[in-house]
BANUMAR-624933 format. One record per residue (C-alpha): residue in three letters; x, y, z; residue number from 1. Coordinates in nm, 3 decimals. Layout:
# residues N
[atom ALA, [X, Y, Z], NUM]
...
***
This chain:
# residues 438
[atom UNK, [-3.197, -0.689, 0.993], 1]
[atom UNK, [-2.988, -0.425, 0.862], 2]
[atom UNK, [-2.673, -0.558, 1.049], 3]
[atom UNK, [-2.732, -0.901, 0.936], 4]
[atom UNK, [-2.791, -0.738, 0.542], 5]
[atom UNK, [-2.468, -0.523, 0.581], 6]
[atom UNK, [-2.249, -0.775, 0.692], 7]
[atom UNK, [-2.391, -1.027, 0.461], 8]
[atom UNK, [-2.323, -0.798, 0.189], 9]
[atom UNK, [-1.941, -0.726, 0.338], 10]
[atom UNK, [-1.861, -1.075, 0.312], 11]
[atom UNK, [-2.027, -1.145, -0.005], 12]
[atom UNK, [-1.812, -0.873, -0.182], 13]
[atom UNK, [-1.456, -1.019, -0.011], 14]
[atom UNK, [-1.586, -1.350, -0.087], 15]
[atom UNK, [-1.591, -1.233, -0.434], 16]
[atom UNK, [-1.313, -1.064, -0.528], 17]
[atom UNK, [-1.086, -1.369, -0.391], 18]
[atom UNK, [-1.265, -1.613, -0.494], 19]
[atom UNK, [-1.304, -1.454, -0.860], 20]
[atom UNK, [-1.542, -1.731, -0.947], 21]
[atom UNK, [-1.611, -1.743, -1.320], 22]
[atom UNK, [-1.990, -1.735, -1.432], 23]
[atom UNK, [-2.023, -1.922, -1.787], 24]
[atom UNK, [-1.765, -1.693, -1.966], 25]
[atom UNK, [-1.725, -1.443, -1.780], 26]
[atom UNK, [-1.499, -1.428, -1.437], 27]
[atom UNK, [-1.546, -1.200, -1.105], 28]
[atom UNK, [-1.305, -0.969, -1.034], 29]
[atom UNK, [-1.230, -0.743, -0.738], 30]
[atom UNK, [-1.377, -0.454, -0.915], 31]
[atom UNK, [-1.693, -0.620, -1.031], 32]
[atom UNK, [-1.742, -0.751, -0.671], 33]
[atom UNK, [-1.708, -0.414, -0.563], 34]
[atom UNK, [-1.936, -0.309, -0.792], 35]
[atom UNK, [-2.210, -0.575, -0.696], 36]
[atom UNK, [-2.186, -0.519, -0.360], 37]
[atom UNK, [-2.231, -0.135, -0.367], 38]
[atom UNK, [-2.531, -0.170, -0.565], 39]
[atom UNK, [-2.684, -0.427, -0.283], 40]
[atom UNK, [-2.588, -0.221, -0.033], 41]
[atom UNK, [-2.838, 0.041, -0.199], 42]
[atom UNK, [-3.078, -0.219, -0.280], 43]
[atom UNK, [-3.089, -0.360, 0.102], 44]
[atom UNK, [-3.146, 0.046, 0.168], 45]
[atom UNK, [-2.851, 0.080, 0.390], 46]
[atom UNK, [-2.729, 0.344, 0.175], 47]
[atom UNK, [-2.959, 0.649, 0.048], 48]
[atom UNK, [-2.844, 0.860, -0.293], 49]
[atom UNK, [-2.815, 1.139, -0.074], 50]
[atom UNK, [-2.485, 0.941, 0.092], 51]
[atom UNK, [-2.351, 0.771, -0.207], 52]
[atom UNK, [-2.320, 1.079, -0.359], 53]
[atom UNK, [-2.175, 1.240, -0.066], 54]
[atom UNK, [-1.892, 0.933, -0.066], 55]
[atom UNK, [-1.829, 0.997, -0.405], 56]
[atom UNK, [-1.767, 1.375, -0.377], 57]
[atom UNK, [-1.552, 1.309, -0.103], 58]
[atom UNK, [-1.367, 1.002, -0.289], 59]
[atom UNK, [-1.302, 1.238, -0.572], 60]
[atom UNK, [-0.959, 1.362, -0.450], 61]
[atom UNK, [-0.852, 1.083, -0.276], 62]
[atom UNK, [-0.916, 0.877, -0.656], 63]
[atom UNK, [-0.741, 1.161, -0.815], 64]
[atom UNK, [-0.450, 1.101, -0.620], 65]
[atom UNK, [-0.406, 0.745, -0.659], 66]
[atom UNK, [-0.452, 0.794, -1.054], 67]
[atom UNK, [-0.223, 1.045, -1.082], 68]
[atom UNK, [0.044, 0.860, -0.864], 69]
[atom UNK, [-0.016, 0.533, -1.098], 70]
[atom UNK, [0.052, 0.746, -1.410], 71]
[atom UNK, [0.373, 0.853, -1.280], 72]
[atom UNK, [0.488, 0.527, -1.153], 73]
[atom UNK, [0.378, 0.382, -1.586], 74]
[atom UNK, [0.589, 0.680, -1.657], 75]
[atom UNK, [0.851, 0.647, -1.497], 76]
[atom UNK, [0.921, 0.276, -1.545], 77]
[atom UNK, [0.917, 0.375, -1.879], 78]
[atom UNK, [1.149, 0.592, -1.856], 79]
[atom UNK, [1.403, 0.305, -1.694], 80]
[atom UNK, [1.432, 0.469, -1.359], 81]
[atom UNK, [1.303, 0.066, -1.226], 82]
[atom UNK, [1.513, -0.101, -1.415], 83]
[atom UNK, [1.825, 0.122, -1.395], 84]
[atom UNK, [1.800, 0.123, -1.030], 85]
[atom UNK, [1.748, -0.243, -0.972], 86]
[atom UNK, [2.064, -0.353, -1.221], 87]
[atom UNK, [2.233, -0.068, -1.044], 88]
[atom UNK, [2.201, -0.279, -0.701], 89]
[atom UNK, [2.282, -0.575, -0.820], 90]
[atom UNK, [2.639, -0.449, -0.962], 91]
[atom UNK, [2.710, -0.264, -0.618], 92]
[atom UNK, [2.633, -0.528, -0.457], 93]
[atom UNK, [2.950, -0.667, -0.600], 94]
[atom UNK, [2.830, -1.045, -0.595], 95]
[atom UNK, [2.757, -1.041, -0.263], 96]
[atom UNK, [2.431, -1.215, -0.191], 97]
[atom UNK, [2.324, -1.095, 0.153], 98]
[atom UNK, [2.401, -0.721, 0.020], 99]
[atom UNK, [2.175, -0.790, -0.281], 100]
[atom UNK, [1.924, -0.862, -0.077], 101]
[atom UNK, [1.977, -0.567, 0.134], 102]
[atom UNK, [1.982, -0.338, -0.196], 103]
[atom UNK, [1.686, -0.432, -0.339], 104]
[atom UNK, [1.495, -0.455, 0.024], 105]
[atom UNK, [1.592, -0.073, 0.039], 106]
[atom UNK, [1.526, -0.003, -0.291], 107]
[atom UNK, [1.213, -0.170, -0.309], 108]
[atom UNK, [1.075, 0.058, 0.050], 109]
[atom UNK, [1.212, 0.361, -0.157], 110]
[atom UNK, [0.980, 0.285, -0.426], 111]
[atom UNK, [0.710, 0.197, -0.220], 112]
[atom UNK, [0.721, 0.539, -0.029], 113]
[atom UNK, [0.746, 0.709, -0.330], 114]
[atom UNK, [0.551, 0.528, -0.586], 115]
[atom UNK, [0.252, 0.357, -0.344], 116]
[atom UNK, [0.303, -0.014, -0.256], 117]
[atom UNK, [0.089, -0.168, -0.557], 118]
[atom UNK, [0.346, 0.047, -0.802], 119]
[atom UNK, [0.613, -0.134, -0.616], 120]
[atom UNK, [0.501, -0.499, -0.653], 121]
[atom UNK, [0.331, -0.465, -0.974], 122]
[atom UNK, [0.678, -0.352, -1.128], 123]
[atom UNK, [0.973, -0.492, -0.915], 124]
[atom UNK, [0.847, -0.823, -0.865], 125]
[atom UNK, [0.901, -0.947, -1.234], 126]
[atom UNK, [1.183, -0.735, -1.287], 127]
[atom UNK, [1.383, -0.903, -0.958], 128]
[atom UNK, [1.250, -1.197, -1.078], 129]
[atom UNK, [1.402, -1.146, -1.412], 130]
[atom UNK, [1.737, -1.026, -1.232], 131]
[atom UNK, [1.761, -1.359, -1.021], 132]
[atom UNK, [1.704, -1.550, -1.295], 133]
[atom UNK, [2.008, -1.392, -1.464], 134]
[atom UNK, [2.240, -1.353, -1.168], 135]
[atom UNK, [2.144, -1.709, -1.027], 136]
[atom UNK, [2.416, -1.962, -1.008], 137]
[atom UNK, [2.453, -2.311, -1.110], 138]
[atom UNK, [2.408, -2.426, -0.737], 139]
[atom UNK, [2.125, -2.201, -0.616], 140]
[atom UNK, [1.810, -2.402, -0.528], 141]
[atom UNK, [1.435, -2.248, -0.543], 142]
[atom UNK, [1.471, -2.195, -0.211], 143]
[atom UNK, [1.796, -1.950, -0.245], 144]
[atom UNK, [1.567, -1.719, -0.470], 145]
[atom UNK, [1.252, -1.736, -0.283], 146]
[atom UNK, [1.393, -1.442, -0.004], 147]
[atom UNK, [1.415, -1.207, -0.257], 148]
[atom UNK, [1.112, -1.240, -0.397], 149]
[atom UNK, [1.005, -1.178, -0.028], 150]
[atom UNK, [1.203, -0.847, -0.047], 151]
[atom UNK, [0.989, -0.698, -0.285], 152]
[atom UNK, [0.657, -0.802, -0.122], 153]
[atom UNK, [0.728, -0.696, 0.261], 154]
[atom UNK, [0.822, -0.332, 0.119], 155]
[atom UNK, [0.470, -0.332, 0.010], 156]
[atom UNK, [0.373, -0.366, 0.386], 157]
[atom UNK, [0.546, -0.129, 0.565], 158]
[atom UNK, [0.414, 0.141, 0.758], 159]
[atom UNK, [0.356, 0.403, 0.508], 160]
[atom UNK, [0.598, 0.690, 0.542], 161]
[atom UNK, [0.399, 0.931, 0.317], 162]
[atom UNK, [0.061, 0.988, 0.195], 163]
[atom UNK, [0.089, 0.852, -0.075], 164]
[atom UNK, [0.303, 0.527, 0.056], 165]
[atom UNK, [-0.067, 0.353, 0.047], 166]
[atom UNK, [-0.427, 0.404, -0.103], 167]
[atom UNK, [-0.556, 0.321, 0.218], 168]
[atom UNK, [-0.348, 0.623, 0.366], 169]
[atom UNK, [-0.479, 0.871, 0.123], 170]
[atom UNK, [-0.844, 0.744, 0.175], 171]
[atom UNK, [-0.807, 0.775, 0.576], 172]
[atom UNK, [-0.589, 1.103, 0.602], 173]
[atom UNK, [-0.865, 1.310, 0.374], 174]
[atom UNK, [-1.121, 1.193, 0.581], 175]
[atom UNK, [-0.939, 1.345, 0.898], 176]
[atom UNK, [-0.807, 1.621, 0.696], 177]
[atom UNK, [-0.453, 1.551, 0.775], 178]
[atom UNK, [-0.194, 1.736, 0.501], 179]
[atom UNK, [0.122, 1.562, 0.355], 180]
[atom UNK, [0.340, 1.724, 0.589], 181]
[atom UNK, [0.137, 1.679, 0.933], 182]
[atom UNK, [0.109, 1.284, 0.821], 183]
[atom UNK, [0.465, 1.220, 0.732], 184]
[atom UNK, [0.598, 1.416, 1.113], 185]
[atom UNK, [0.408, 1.176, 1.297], 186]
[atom UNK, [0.479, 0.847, 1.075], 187]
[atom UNK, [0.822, 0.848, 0.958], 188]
[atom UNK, [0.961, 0.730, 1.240], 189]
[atom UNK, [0.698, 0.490, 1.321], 190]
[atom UNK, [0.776, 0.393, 0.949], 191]
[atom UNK, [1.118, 0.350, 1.025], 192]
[atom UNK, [1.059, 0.147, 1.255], 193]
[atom UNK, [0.874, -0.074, 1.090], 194]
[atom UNK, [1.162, -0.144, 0.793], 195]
[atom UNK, [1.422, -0.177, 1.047], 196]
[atom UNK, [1.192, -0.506, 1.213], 197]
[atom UNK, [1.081, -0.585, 0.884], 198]
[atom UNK, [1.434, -0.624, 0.759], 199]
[atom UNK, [1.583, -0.825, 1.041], 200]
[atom UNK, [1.337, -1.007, 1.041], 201]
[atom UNK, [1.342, -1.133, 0.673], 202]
[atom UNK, [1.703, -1.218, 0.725], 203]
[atom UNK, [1.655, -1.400, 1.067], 204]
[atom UNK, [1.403, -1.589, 0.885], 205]
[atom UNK, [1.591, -1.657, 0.570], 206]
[atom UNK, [1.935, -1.678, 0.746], 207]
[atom UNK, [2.032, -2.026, 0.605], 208]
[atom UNK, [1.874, -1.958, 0.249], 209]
[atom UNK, [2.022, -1.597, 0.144], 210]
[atom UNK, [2.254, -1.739, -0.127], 211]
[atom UNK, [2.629, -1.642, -0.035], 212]
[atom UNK, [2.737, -1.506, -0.373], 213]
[atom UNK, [2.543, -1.444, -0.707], 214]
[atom UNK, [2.676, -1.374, -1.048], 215]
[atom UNK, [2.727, -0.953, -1.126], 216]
[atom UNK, [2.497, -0.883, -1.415], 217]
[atom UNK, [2.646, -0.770, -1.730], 218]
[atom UNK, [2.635, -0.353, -1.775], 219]
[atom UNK, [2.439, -0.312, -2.075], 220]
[atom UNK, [2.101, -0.424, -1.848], 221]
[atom UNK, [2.152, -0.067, -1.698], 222]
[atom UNK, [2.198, 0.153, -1.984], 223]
[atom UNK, [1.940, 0.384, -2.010], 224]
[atom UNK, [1.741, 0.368, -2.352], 225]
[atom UNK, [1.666, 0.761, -2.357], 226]
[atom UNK, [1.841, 0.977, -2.162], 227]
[atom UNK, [1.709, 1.281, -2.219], 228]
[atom UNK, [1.357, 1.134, -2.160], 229]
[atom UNK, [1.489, 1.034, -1.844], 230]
[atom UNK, [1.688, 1.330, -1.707], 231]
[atom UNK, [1.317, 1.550, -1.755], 232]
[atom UNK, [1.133, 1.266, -1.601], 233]
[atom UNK, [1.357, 1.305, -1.301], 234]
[atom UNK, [1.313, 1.683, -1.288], 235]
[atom UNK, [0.913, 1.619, -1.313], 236]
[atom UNK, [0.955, 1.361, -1.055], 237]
[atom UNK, [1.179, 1.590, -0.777], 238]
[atom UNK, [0.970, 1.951, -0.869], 239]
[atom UNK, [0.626, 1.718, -0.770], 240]
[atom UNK, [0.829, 1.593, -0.444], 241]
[atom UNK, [0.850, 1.909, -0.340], 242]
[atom UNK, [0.492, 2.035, -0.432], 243]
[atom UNK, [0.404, 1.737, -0.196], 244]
[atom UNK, [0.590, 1.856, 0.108], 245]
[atom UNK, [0.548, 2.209, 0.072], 246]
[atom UNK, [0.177, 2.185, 0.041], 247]
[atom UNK, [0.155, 2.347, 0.387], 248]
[atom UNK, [0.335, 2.626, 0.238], 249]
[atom UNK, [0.145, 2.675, -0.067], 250]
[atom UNK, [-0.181, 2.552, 0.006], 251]
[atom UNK, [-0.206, 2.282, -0.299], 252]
[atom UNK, [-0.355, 1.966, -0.164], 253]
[atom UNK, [-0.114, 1.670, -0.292], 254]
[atom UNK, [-0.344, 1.556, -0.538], 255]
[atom UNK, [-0.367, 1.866, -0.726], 256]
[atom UNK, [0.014, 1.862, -0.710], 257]
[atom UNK, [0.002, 1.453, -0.814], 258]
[atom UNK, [-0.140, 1.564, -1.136], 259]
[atom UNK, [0.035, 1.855, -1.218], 260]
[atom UNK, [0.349, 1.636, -1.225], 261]
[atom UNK, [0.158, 1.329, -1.376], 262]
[atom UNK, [0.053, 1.624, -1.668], 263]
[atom UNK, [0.401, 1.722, -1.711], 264]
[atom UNK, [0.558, 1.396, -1.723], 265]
[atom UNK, [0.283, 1.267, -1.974], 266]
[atom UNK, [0.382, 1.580, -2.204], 267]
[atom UNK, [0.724, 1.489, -2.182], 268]
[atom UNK, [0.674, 1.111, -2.236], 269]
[atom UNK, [0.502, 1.236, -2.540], 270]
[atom UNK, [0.781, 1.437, -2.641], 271]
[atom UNK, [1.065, 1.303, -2.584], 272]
[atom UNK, [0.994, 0.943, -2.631], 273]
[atom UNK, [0.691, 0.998, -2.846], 274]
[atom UNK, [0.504, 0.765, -2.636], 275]
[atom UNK, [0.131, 0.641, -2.657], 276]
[atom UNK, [-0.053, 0.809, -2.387], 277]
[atom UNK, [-0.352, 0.626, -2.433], 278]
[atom UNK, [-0.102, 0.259, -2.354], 279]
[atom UNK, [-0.083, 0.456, -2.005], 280]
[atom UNK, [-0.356, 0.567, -1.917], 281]
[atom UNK, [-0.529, 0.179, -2.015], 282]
[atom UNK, [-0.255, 0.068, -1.798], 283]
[atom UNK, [-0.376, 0.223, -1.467], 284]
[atom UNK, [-0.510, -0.047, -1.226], 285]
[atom UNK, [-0.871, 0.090, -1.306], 286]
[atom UNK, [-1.019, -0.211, -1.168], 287]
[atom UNK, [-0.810, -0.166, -0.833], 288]
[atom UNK, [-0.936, 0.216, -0.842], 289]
[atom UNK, [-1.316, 0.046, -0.888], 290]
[atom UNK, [-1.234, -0.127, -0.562], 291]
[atom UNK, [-1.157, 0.138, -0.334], 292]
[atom UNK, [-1.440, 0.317, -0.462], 293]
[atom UNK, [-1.698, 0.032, -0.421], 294]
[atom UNK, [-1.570, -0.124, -0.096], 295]
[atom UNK, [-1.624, 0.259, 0.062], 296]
[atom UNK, [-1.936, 0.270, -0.027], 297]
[atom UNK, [-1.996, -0.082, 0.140], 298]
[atom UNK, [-1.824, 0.027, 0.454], 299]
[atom UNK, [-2.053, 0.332, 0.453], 300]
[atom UNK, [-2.345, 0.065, 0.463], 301]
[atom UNK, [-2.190, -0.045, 0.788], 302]
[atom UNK, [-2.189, 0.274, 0.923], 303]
[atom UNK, [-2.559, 0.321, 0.882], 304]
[atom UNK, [-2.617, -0.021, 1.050], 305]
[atom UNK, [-2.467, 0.093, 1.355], 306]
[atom UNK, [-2.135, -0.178, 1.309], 307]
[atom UNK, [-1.893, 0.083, 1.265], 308]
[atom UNK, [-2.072, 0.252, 1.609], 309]
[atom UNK, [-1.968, -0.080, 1.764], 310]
[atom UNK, [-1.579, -0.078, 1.648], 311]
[atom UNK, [-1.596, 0.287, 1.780], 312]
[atom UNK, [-1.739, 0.189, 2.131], 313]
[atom UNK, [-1.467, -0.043, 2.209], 314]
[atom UNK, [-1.185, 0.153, 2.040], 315]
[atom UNK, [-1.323, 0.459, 2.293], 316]
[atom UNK, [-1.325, 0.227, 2.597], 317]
[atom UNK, [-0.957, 0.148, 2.513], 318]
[atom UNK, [-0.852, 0.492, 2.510], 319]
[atom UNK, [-1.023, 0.535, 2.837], 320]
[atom UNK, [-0.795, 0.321, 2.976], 321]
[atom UNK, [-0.512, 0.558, 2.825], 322]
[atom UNK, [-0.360, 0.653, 2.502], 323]
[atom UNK, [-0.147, 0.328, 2.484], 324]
[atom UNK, [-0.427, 0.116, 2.538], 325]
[atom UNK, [-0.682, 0.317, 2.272], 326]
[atom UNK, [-0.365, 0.316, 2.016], 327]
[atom UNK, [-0.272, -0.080, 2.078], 328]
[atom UNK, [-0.666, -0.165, 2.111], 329]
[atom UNK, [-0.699, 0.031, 1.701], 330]
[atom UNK, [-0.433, -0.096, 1.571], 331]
[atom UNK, [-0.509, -0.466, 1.663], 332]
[atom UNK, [-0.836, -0.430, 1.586], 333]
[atom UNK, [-0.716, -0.303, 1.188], 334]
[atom UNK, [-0.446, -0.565, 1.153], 335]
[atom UNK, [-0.635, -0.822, 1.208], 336]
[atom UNK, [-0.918, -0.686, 0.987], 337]
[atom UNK, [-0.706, -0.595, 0.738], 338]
[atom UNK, [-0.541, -0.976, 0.730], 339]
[atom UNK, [-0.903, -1.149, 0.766], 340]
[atom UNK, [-1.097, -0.907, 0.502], 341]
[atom UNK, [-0.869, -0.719, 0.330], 342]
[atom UNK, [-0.695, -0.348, 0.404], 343]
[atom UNK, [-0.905, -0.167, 0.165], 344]
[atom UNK, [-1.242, -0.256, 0.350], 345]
[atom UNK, [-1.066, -0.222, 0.697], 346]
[atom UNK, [-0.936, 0.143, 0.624], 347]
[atom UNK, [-1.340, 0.252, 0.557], 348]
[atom UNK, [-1.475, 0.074, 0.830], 349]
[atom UNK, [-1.182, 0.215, 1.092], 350]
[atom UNK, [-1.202, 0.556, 0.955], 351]
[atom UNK, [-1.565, 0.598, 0.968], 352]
[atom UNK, [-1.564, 0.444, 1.341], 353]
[atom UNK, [-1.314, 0.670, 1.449], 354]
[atom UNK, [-1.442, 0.972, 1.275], 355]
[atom UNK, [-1.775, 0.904, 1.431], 356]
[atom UNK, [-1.632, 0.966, 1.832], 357]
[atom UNK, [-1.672, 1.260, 2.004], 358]
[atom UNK, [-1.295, 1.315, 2.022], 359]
[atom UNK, [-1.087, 1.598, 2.026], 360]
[atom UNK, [-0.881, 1.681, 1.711], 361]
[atom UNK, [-0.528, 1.526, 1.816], 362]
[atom UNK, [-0.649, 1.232, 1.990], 363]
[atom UNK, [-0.864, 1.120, 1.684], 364]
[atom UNK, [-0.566, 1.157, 1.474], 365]
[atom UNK, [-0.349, 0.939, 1.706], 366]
[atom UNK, [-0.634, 0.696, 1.637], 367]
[atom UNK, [-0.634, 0.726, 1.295], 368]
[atom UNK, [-0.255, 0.694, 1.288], 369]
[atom UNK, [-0.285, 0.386, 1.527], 370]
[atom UNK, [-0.535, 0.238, 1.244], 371]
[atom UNK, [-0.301, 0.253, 0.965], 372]
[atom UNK, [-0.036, 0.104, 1.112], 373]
[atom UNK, [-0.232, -0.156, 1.162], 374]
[atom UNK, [-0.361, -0.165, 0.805], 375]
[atom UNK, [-0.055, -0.116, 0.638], 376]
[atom UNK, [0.092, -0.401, 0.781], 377]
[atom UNK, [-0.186, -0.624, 0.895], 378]
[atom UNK, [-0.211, -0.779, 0.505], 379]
[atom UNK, [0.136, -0.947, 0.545], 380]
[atom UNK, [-0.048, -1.180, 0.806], 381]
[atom UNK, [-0.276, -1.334, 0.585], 382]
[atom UNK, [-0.232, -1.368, 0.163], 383]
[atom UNK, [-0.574, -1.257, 0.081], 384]
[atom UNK, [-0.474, -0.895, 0.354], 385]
[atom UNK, [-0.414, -0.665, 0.038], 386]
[atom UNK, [-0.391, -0.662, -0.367], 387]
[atom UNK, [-0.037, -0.645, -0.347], 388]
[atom UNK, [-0.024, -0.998, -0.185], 389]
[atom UNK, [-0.286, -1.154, -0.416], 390]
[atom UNK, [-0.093, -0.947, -0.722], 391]
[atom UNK, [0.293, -1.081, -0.606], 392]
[atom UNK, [0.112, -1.408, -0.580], 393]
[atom UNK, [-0.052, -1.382, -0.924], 394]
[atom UNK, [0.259, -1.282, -1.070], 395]
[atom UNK, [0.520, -1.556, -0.952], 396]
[atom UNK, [0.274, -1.799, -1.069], 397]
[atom UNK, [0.253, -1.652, -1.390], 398]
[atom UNK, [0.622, -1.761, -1.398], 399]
[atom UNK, [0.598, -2.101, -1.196], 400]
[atom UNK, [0.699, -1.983, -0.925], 401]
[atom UNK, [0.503, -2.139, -0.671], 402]
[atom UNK, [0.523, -2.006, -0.267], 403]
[atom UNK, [0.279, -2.215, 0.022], 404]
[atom UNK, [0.052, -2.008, 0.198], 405]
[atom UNK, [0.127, -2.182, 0.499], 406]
[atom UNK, [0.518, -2.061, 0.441], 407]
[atom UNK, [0.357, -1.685, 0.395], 408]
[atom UNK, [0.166, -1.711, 0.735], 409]
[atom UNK, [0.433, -1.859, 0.956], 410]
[atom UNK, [0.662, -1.579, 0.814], 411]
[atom UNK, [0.439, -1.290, 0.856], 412]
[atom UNK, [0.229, -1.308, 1.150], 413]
[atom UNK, [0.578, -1.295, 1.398], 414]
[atom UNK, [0.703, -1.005, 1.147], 415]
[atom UNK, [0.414, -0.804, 1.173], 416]
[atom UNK, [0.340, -0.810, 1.534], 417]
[atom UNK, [0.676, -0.741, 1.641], 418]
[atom UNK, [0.657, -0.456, 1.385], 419]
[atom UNK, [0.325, -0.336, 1.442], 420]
[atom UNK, [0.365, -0.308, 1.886], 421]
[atom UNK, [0.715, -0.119, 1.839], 422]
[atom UNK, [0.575, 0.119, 1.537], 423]
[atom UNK, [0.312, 0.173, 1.795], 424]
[atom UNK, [0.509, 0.259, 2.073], 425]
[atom UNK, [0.701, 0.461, 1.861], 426]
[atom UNK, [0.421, 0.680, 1.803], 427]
[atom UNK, [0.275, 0.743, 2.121], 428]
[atom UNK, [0.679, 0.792, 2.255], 429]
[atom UNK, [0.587, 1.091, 1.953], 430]
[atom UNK, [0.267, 1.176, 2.139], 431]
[atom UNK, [0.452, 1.178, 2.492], 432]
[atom UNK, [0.683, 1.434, 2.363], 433]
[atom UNK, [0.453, 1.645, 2.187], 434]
[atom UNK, [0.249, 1.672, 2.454], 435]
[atom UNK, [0.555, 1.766, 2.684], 436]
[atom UNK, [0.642, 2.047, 2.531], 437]
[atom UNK, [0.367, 2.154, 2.375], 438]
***
């Protein structure tokens, strides 16, 4: 019974928050589904007070995190760092089309690592679709401007280089306890990797539509409104870099440190461009933080059904068979969650599973490593994998842009497997070495 409630409650919520069916006025979104299916999973009794409030004490840094990391990313666009960058590319790219579309692939995985992936496609996708539609010329076809919309969205499924690449990365590595440093020596290369195979394989797949040459944008789209505004933002922005990656020095966990700088940049939003700090703190993606919140508490229900004891059975006969096998096995198994049911739900269930083995220390991380890969680029699979697909695809359509699903899939399931098995190996070549000369 309480398998068949917690499951039916798992794919009630999903159902939900794609669906977003509208009830008389009113219409279902992620964060309402969320919401709903919490609360059944505490009606249904697969979830006592005792643990909800236990998930929520625990969520309470991860959340901080993520809110802080949105406020500097509404910050910071305001500030024209975005925009200044992406009008920047376009005029080095010289009218070269290929190279704009190398420029703002890089630029976009910059942001991404640095900002979190939503951040990314929530703000570059309508600006590079406002570029294209200025730099396009008189013989471009839809199909010429559809790779670079594709640009923006495949830096938004990488393998997270940081922390805070991902929510789903600051969700799992809390849970294990793993610091900003320890995460990004084990996954930069692995996320490497990943951008490298992403890359080549965006222009393999869009070799005959990358436009040739494109029209250099005028220079006054990259003037800077407020430059002092913008010189202290950028101070704010590199002093909280390095609070992040000398947290193993100092002791501050990086979400302390994410709202220290998403304090000081709010101050100096306020004082040098006497902005409204209430416009950006309504324009955090509340509803995305309701989410995370609500889907963990959902995959907790799992946990206390005995599913996520399942997942961790089979993951632990894998890695009996060897640490390639347990690493390929997990990161499979939270791809192709993450592209069927979403990353967000994936990232609980995986974490709890794993978290639940009797492992030692290191070989639980390599797990939990091995999992986000998987979720951080299983979404790419499948449109309805992770809120940044569903929000790129909300947002072309808001400008009539329309892209087939069935153009999505054939695109990203060869992309992400070939980047998914060689991040992989690229992490357990990490393992092989540790371990030699360890």
């Amino acid at each position: 019974m309480g398998h068949a409630a917690a499951v039916s409650v798992l794919a009630l919520t999903i159902g939900l928050s794609l669906a977003r069916p509208a009830i008389g006025p009113f219409r279902i979104q992620p964060a309402g589904a969320a919401i709903l299916g919490a609360l059944l999973t505490m009606a249904a009794g697969l979830l006592p007070l005792a643990a909800v409030l236990a998930s929520l004490t625990f969520l309470a840094l991860p959340v901080l995190t993520i809110v802080s990391l949105m406020i500097i990313t509404l910050i910071a666009e305001q500030a024209g760092f975005f925009r200044f960058l992406a009008w920047r590319m376009a005029r080095a790219a010289g009218g070269d089309g290929v190279k704009l579309f190398t420029y703002l692939f890089l630029a976009g995985t910059l942001t991404g690592t640095l900002f979190t992936n939503d951040a990314a496609v929530l703000i570059f996708t309508p600006m590079v679709y406002k570029l294209i539609e200025e730099v396009k010329e008189e013989s471009w076809t839809t199909a010429n401007k559809i790779p670079y919309y594709f640009a923006v969205l495949y830096v938004a499924n990488l393998v997270g280089a940081f922390v805070i690449s991902n929510p789903i990365n600051i969700v799992v590595a809390s849970w294990f306890g793993i610091g900003f440093m320890e995460y990004a020596l084990w996954m930069v290369i692995p996320a490497v990797v990943s951008m490298i195979v992403t890359y080549f394989g965006l222009r393999l797949f869009f070799r005959h539509t990358i436009p040739a040459t494109y029209r250099v944008p005028e220079h006054h789209e990259s003037m800077v409104d407020n430059p002092s505004f913008m010189f202290t933002s950028g101070a704010v922005l590199s002093a909280t870099l390095v609070g992040f990656f000398t947290e193993h020095l100092t002791g501050i966990p990086t979400g302390y440190v994410a709202a220290i700088g998403a304090t000081a940049l709010a101050v100096a939003y306020r004082i040098f461009a006497r902005g409204s700090l209430v416009a950006v703190v309504s324009g955090v993606g509340w509803d995305a933080i309701i989410f995370v919140i609500g889907i963990f508490l959902v995959a907790n229900g799992l946990r206390t059904a005995g599913l996520t004891d399942a997942i961790g059975t089979l993951i632990l006969r894998a890695a009996d068979e060897g640490q390639y096998i347990g690493t390929l096995v997990t990161g499979v198994i939270a791809a192709g969650s993450s592209a069927v049911m979403n990353n967000h739900p994936t990232a609980g269930i995986m974490a709890l599973a794993i978290g639940d083995l009797s492992l030692m220390d290191l070989p639980a991380r390599m797990l939990a490593f091995s999992a986000l890969i998987g979720g951080d680029l299983g979404p790419k699979m499948l449109p309805i994998g992770s809120l940044a697909a569903l929000m790129w695809f909300r947002i072309l359509r808001s400008k009539g842009v329309e892209i087939s699903y069935w153009q999505y899939i054939k695109l990203g399931v060869p992309i992400t497997l070939a980047a998914m098995l060689l991040s992989l190996l690229a992490l357990n070549l990490e393992f092989a070495l540790f371990q030699a000369f360890r």
